[in-house]
PLY file of the C-alpha trace (Angstrom):
ply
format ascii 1.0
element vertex 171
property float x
property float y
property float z
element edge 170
property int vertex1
property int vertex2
end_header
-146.42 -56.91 -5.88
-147.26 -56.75 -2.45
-149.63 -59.09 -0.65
-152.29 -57.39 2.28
-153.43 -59.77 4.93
-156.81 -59.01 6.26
-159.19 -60.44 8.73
-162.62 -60.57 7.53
-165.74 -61.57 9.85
-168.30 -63.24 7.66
-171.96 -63.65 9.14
-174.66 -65.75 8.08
-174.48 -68.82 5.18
-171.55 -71.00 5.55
-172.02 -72.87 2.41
-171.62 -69.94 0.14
-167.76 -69.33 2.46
-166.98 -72.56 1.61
-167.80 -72.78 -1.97
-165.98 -69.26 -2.45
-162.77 -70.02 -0.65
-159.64 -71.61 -2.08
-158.43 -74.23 0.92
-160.53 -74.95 4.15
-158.32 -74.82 7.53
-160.84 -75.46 9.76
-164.56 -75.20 10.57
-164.47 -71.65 11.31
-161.68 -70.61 9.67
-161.07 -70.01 6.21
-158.41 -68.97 3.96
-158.91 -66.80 0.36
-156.47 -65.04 -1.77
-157.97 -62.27 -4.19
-155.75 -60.31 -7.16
-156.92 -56.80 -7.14
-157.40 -56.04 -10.83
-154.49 -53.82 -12.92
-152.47 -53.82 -10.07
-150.20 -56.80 -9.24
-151.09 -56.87 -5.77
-153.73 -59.10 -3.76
-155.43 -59.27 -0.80
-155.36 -62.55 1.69
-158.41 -62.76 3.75
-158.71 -64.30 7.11
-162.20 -65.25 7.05
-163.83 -66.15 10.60
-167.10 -67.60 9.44
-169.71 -67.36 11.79
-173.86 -68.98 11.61
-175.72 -66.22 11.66
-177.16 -67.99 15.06
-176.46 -66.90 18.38
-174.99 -70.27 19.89
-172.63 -70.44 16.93
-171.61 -66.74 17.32
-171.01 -66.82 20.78
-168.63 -69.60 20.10
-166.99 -67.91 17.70
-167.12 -63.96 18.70
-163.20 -63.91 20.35
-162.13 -64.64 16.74
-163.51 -61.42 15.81
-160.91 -59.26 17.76
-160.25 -56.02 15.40
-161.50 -57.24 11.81
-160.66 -55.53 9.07
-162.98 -56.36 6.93
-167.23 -57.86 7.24
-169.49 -59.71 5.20
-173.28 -59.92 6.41
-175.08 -62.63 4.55
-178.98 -62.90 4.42
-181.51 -64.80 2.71
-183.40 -62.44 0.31
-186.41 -65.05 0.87
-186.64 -64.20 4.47
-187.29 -60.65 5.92
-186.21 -61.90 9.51
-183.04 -62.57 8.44
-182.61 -59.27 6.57
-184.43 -57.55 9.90
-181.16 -59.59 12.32
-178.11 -57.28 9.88
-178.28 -54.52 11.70
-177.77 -56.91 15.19
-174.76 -58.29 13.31
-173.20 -55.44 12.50
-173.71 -53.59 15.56
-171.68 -56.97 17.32
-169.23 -56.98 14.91
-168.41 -53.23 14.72
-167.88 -53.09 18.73
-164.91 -55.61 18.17
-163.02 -52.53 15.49
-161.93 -50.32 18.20
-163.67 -47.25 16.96
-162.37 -47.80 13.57
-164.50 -47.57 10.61
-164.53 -51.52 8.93
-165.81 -51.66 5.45
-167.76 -54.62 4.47
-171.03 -55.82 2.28
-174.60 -56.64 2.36
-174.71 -60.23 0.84
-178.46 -61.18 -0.22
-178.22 -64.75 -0.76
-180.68 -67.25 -2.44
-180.98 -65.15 -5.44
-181.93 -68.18 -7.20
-185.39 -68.18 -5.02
-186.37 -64.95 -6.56
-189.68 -65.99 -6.98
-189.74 -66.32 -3.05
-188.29 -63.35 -2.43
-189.47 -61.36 0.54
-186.33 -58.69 0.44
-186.07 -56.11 -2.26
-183.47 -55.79 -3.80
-183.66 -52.18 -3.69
-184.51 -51.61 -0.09
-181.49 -53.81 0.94
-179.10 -51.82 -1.46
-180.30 -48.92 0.72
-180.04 -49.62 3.56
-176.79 -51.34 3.07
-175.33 -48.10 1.70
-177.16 -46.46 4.60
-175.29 -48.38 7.00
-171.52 -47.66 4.83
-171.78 -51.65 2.93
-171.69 -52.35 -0.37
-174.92 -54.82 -1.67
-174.29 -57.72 -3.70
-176.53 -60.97 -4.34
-175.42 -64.54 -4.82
-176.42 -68.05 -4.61
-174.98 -70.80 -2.79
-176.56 -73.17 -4.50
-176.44 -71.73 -8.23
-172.82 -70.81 -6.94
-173.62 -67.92 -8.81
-171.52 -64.25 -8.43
-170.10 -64.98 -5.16
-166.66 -63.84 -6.22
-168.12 -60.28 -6.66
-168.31 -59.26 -2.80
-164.97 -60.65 -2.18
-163.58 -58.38 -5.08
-165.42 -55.99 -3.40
-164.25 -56.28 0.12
-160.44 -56.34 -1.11
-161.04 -53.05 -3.50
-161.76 -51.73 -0.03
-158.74 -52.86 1.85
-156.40 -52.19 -1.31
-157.95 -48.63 -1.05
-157.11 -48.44 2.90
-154.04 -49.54 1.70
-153.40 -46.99 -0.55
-154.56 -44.11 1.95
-152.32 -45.17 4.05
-149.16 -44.87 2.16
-149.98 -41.46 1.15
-150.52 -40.48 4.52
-146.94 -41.48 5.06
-145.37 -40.35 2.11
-147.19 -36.82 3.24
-145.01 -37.31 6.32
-141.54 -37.41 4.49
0 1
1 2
2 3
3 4
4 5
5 6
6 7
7 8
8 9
9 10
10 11
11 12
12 13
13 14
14 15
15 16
16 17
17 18
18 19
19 20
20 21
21 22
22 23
23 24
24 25
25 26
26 27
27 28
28 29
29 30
30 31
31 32
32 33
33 34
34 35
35 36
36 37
37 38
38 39
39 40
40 41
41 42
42 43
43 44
44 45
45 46
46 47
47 48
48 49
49 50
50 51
51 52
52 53
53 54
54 55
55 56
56 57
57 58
58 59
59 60
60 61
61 62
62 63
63 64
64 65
65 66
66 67
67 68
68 69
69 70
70 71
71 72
72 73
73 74
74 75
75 76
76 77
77 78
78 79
79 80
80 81
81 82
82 83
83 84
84 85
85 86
86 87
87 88
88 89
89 90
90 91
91 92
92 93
93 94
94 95
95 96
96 97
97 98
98 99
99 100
100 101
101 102
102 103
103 104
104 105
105 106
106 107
107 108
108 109
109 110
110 111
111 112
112 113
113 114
114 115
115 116
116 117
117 118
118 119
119 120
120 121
121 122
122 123
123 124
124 125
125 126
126 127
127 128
128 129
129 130
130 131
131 132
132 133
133 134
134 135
135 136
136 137
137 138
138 139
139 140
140 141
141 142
142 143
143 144
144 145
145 146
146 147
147 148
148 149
149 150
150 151
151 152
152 153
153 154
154 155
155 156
156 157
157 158
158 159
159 160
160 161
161 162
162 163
163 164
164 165
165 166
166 167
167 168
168 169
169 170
């Protein structure tokens, strides 16, 4: 079994962090262990949750030093907040060093569908457009929100697994 350790930068709604997480360290901070599926190994995220507000970022942004992983969370009932992703992911990909991060599009406040101002489809564009997986959850229904964390360590474990070819290439 072997256990990855991966810093992820979450932006955007802090209640759906916390209800997803297994053990709170801090405000900002958060700690979440997730199996990867069929393969004995799991992946322990980091997770520096920042408001998707600027004060709160700015007090938080030297946490984000080389993530490995993102989450961008929006509310699907709010096309300015869908319009501000592409900010946050432009600020948190100039903290990877030229490396390519993966991460996901999180539409939250699924259970406001009936308010919804964000398709569902045009965010699952441009999220692959921009190289994220989409996935939509409620905070308050604290519906599917395990999906995007599977997601984001399918991602790593696959980083992972690049990597040791590469070595075992080497040999």
């Amino acid at each position: 079994m072997v256990k990855l350790r991966a810093r992820c930068v979450v932006v955007g709604k802090s209640a759906l962090i916390v209800f997803a997480c297994l053990c709170n360290v801090g405000v900002e901070l958060l700690e979440k262990s997730v199996p990867i599926p069929d393969t004995g190994d799991a992946v322990e995220f980091y997770i520096c949750d920042s408001a998707g507000r600027e004060p709160f970022a700015d007090a938080c942004e030297n946490m984000w030093n080389q993530p490995s992983l993102m989450c961008v969370v929006f509310d699907i009932t709010s096309e300015a907040s869908f319009t501000s992703c592409s900010h946050w992911i432009d600020r948190i990909r100039s903290h990877c060093n030229g490396q390519q991060v993966p991460g996901v599009l999180l539409g939250n406040k699924s259970d406001l569908s009936s308010r919804r101002e964000v398709d569902a489809a045009g965010a699952q564009s441009w999220a692959q457009s921009h190289g994220l997986e989409y996935h939509e959850t409620s905070a308050k229904e604290i519906g599917q929100y395990e999906a995007p964390f599977l997601s984001l360590a399918r991602a790593f474990h696959s980083l992972y697994q690049d990597q040791i070819q590469i070595i075992q290439s080497l040999v």
